[in-house]
C-alpha positions in Angstrom: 20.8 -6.7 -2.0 19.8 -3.4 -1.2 16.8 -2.0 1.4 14.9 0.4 -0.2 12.6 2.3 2.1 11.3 6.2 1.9 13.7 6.3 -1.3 16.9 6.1 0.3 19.4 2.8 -0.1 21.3 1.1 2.6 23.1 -2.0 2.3 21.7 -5.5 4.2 23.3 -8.1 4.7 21.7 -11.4 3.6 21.3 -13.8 7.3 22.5 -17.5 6.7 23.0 -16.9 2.8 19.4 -17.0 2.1 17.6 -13.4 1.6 14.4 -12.3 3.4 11.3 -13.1 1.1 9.5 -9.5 1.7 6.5 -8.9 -0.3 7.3 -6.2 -3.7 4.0 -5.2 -4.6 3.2 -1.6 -4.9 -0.1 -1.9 -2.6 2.0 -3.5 0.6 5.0 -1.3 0.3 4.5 1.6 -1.1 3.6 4.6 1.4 3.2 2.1 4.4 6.8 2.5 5.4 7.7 -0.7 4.8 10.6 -1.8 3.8 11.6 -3.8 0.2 14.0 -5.3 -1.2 15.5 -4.1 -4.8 18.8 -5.2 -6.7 22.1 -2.7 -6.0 23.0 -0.8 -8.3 25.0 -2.5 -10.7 23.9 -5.5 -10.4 21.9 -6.9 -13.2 18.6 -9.1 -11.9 18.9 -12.5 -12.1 15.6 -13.5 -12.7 12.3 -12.3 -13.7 11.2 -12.8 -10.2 13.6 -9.6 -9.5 12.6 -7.5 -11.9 9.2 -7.0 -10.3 7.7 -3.8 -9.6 9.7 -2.0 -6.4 7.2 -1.2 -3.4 9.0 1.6 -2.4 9.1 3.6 -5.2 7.3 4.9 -8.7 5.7 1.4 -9.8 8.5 1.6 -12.5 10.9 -2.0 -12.6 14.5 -1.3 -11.9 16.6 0.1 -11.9 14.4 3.1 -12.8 12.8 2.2 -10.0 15.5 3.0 -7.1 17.6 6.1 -6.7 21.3 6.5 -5.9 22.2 5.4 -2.6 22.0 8.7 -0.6 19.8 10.6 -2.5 16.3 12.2 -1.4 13.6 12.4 -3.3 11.7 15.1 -4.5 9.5 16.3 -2.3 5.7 16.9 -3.0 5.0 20.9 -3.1 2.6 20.8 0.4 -0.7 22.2 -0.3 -1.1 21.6 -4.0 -3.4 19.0 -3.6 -5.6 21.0 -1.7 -4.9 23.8 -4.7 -6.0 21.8 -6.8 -9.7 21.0 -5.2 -9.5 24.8 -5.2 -9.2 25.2 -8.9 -11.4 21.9 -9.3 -14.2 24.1 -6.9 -14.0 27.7 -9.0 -14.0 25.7 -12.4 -17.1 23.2 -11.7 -18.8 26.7 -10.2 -17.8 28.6 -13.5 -19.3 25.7 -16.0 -22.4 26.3 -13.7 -22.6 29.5 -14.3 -22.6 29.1 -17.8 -25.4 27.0 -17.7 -27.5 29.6 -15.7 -26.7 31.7 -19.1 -27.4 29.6 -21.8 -31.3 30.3 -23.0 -32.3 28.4 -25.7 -31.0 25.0 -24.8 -33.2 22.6 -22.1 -30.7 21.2 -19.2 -31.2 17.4 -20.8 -29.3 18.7 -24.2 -26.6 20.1 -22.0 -25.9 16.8 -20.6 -26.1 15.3 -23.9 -22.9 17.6 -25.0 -21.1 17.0 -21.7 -21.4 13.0 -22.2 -20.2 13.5 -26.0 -16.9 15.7 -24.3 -16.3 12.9 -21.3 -16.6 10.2 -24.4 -14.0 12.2 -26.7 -11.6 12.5 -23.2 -12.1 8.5 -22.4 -12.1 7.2 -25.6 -8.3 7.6 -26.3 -7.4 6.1 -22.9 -9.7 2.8 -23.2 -7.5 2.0 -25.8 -4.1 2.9 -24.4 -5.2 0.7 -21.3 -6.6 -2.0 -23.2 -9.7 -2.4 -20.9 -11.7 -3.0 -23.4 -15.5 -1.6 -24.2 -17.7 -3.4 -21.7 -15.6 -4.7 -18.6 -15.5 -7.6 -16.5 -18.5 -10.3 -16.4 -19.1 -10.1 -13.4 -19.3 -6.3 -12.9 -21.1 -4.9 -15.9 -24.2 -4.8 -14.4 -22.7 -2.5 -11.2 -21.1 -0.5 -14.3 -24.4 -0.3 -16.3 -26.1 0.8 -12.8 -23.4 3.8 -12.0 -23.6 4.6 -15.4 -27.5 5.4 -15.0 -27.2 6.9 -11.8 -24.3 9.2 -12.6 -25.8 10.1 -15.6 -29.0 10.9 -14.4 -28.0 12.9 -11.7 -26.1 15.0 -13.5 -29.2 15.7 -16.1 -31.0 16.4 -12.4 -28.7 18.6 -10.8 -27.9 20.8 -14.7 -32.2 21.2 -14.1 -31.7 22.4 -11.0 -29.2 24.7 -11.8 -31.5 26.1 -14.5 -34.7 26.7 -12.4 -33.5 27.7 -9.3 -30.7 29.5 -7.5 -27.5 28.7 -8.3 -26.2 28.9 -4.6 -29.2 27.0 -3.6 -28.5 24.2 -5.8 -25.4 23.6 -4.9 -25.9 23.7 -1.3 -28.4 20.9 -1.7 -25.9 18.8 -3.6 -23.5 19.0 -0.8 -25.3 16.9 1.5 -24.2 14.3 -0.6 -21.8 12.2 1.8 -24.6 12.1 4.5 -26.5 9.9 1.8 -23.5 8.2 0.9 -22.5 6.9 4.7 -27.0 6.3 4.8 -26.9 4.2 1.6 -23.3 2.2 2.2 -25.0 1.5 5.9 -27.5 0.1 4.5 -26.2 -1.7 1.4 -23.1 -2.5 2.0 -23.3 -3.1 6.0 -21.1 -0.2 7.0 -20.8 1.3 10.4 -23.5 4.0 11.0 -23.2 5.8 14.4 -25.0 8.5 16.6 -22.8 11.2 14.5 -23.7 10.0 11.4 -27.3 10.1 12.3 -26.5 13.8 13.9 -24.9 15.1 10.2 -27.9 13.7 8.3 -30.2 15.5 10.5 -28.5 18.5 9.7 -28.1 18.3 6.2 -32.1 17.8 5.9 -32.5 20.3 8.3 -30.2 22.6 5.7 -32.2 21.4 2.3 -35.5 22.4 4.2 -34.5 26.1 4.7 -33.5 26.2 1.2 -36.9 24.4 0.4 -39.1 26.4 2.4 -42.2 24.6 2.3 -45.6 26.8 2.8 -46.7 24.4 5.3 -43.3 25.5 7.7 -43.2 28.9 6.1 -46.5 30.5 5.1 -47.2 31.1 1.3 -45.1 34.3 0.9 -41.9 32.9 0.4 -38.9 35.4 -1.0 -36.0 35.3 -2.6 -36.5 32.7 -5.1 -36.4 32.8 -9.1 -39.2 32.4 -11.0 -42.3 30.8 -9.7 -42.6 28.8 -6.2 -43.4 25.6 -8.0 -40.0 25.9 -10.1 -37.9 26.4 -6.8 -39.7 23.4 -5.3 -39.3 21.4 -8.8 -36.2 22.2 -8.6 -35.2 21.5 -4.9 -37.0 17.6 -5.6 -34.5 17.6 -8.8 -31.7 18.5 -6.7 -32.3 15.9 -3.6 -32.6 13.2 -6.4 -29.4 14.2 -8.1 -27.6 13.8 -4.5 -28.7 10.3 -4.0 -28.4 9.0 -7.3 -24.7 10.3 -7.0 -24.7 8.8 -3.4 -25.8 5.6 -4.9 -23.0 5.8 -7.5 -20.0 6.2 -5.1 -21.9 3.0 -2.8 -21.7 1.1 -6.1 -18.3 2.1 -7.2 -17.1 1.3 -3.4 -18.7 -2.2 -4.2 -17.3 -3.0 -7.5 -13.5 -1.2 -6.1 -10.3 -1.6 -7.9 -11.2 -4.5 -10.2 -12.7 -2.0 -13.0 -10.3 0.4 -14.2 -11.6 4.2 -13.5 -11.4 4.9 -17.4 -14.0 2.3 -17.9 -16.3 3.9 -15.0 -16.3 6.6 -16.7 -17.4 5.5 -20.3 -20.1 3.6 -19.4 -21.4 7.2 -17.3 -20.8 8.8 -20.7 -22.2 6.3 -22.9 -25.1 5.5 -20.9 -25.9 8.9 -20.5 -25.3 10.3 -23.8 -28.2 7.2 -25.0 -30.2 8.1 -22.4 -29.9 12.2 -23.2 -30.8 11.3 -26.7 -34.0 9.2 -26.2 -35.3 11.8 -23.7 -34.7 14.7 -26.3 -36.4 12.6 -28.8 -39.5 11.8 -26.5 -39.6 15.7 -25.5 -38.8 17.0 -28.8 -36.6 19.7 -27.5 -33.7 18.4 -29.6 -32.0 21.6 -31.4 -28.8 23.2 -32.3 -28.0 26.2 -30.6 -29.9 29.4 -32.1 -27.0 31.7 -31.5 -23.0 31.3 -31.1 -23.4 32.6 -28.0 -24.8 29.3 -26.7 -22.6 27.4 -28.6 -19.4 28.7 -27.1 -21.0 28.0 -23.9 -21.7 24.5 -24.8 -17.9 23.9 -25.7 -17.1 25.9 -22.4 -19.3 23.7 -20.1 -17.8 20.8 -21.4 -13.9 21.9 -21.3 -14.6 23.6 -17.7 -16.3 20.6 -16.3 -13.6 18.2 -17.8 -11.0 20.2 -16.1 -12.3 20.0 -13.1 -12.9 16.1 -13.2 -9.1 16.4 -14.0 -7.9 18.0 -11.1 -10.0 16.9 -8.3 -9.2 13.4 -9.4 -5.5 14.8 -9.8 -6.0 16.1 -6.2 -6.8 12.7 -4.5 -4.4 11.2 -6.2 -1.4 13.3 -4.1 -4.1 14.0 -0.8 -5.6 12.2 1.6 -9.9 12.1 0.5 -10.7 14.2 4.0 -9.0 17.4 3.8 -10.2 17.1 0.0 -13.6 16.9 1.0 -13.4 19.9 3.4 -11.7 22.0 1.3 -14.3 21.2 -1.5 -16.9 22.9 0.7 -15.6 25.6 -1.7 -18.2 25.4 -4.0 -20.1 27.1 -1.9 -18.4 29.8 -1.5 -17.8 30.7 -5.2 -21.7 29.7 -6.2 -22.4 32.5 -3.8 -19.9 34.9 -5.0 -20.9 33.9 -8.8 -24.7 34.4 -8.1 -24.3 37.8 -6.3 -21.5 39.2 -9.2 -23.1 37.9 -11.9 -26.6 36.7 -11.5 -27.4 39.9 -9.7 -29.6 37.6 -6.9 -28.7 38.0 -3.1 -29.2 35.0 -0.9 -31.7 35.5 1.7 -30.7 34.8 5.1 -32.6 31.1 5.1 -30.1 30.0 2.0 -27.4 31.2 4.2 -28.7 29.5 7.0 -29.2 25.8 5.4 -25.8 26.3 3.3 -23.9 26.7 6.9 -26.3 23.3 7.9 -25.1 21.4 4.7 -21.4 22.2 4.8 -21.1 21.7 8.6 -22.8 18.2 7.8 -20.9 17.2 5.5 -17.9 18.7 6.6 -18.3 16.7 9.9 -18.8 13.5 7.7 -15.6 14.3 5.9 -13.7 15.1 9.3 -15.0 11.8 10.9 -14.2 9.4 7.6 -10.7 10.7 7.6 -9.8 10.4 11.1 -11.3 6.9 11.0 -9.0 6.0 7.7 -6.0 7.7 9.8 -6.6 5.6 13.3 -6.7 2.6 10.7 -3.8 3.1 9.3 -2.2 3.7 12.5 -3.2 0.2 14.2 -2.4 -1.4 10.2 1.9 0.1 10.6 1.4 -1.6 14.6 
C-alpha cells in the first residue's frame, strides 16, 4: 500500500499483515493533513472497497487520483482567490451602475430579468447533477424561505440603488454580517460576544450617518438625490435587503451541505421570478424596454451579475471565507469611484464617515470569524 499525504507517495509497510483501516473520505482527509491510504501504482484494487474516493487528493478514484511517487503538485497561483473577489467586487459594482442608468424600467422588472438569467445558468446544471426540481422533504420549506428572502432582498436593494446614492446603498448593504452573527445568535444559538455587540453598534452607527434623520440632523440635509423622502425610502429598502439576505445565509447555515448549492439557487430564481411577476402585475408597471438602450443594459445586468456570482463563489472555493470577506470591502471603493466618474455625485463627508463605520464593522466581523475558524482548526489537527 501506498501513504498518500500532501500528494506525495511513500511506501508503508503493512504491521502484522493486516493494513491500517484509515478513513478515505474527501471531508476527513483532504486539506487536514492527514494521511490515506491509496493502492501503488500498479497495482489493480482488489475490491470496490479500494476504489473509493482518495482523501488526499482531487475527489477522483484511482489511480487518477494519486500522482507518481515523487512528484509535487501544482501549486495554487497565491492571491488569485483574492483576485477574484476583486473582479467579483468591480463587476457586481458595474451591473449597479447600469441599473442607476436604466430609465424606463421600475427596479422589480429588473429583478424579474435577473431571476430569468440565474434560471437559464441553473437550469442546465439541475440536470447534470440530478438533484432534481424541489429537494429533500425535509428541507423544502428552508429552501422555499431563502428563496423569498434572497429574492426579495435583491428586488430591495435594485430599489435602493434606483432612488438613492449608489455609494450610499452599498454601504448600507455591507453591514450585512453584523446581522448575520445577530440573527444566527439568536436562531441558531451561536456565540455572540462583547465584539460582536461592538461591530453592530458600529454598523448602525454607519447606516445612521448615511440616513441622516432630521430629528439628529436638522431638516436641511445635503448631498442626496432627489427628494429626502426617497433617500429615506430608500435607506428603509436597503436595511431590509441586509437582513433579509442575513436571514438567508442563517438559513442556508441551517439547512448546510444536504442541499446541493445549484438547487439553492433555483428555488431564489424561481421564487423570485413568480414573485417579480405578480408584483408587476398588481403594480401594472410590466413593459418591454422603450429603447435598446435599456435593453442592452437588461442583458448587461444579468451577464455582469452572473459573473460575479461565478467568481466570488469561484473565490471561496480556493480561499479561506475571511480574507474574502475583507477584501470584498471593495465594493466600496468602486461604488465610490463609479458614482463620482460617472454619476457626477460627490459623497459628502457623513457618507464617507458611516462607509468607514460599516466596513470597519464588518471588516472586524470578518477578521474575528476567520481567526475563530483558524484556532478551530488548529485544536481539530491536535
Amino acid at each position: 500500500m501506498v501513504l498518500c499525504q500532501g500528494g506525495e507517495a511513500a511506501a508503508v509497510p503493512a504491521a502484522g499483515g493486516k493494513e491500517p483501516e484509515v478513513p478515505l473520505s474527501r471531508e476527513d482527509g483532504a486539506g487536514t493533513g492527514q494521511p490515506c491510504l491509496c493502492p501503488a501504482p500498479g497495482m489493480e484494487a482488489a475490491s470496490a472497497e479500494e476504489r473509493r474516493v482518495c482523501g488526499c487528493c482531487s475527489g477522483l478514484s484511482w489511480p487518477r487520483c494519486c500522482t507518481a511517487p515523487g512528484t509535487k503538485k501544482k501549486a495554487a497561483c497565491p492571491g488569485l482567490g483574492l483576485f477574484y473577489t476583486i473582479l467579483s467586487a468591480f463587476l457586481f459594482s458595474v451591473a449597479s451602475l447600469f441599473l442607476k442608468k436604466i430609465e424606463d424600467l421600475h427596479s422589480v422588472e429588473v429583478s424579474a430579468f435577473r431571476c430569468v438569467f440565474q434560471m437559464a445558468f441553473v437550469l442546465p446544471g439541475l440536470i447534470y447533477y440530478k438533484t432534481g426540481f424541489l429537494g429533500p422533504k425535509g428541507k423544502r420549506i428552508f429552501l422555499f424561505f431563502r428563496g423569498f428572502l434572497g429574492s426579495s432582498a435583491m428586488i430591495l436593494l435594485y430599489y435602493a440603488f434606483q432612488v438613492m446614492p449608489l455609494a450610499d446603498a452599498t454601504v448600507i448593504t455591507f453591514s450585512s454580517p453584523v446581522f448575520t452573527s445577530l440573527l444566527a445568535w439568536i436562531f441558531l444559538k451561536e456565540k455572540y460576544s462583547v465584539w460582536d455587540l461592538l461591530f453592530t453598534l458600529f454598523a448602525i452607527t454607519g447606516v445612521v450617518l448615511i440616513a441622516r434623520p432630521p430629528f439628529l440632523f436638522g431638516s436641511n440635509i445635503k448631498g442626496i438625490e432627489g427628494s429626502y423622502t426617497d433617500h429615506l425610502k430608500g435607506t428603509i429598502a436597503a436595511i431590509t435587503s441586509t437582513v433579509s439576505a442575513a436571514s438567508t445565509f442563517v438559513i442556508l447555515r441551517k439547512v448546510g451541505k444536504s442541499v446541493h448549492y445549484f438547487l439553492s439557487i433555483w428555488y431564489y430564481a424561481v421564487i423570485g421570478l413568480i414573485g417579480c411577476v405578480i408584483a408587476l402585475f398588481v403594480m401594472n408597471e410590466w413593459r418591454l424596454p422603450y429603447c435598446g438602450k435599456d435593453r442592452v443594459l437588461l442583458i448587461l445586468i444579468g451577464l455582469l451579475g452572473l459573473g460575479g456570482q461565478i467568481f466570488l463563489t469561484k473565490a471561496l472555493q480556493i480561499e479561506k471565507a475571511g480574507p474574502v470577506a475583507i477584501m470584498k470591502t471593495m465594493d466600496v471603493v468602486f461604488a465610490f469611484i463609479l458614482q463620482i466618474l460617472f454619476l457626477n455625485h460627490l459623497p459628502t463627508w457623513w457618507t464617507v464617515g458611516g462607509a468607514l463605520c460599516v466596513v470597519a464593522s464588518s471588516s472586524g466581523t470578518a477578521i474575528r470569524k476567520w481567526r475563530q475558524s483558524l484556532k478551530k482548526a488548529k485544536q481539530n489537527e491536535i
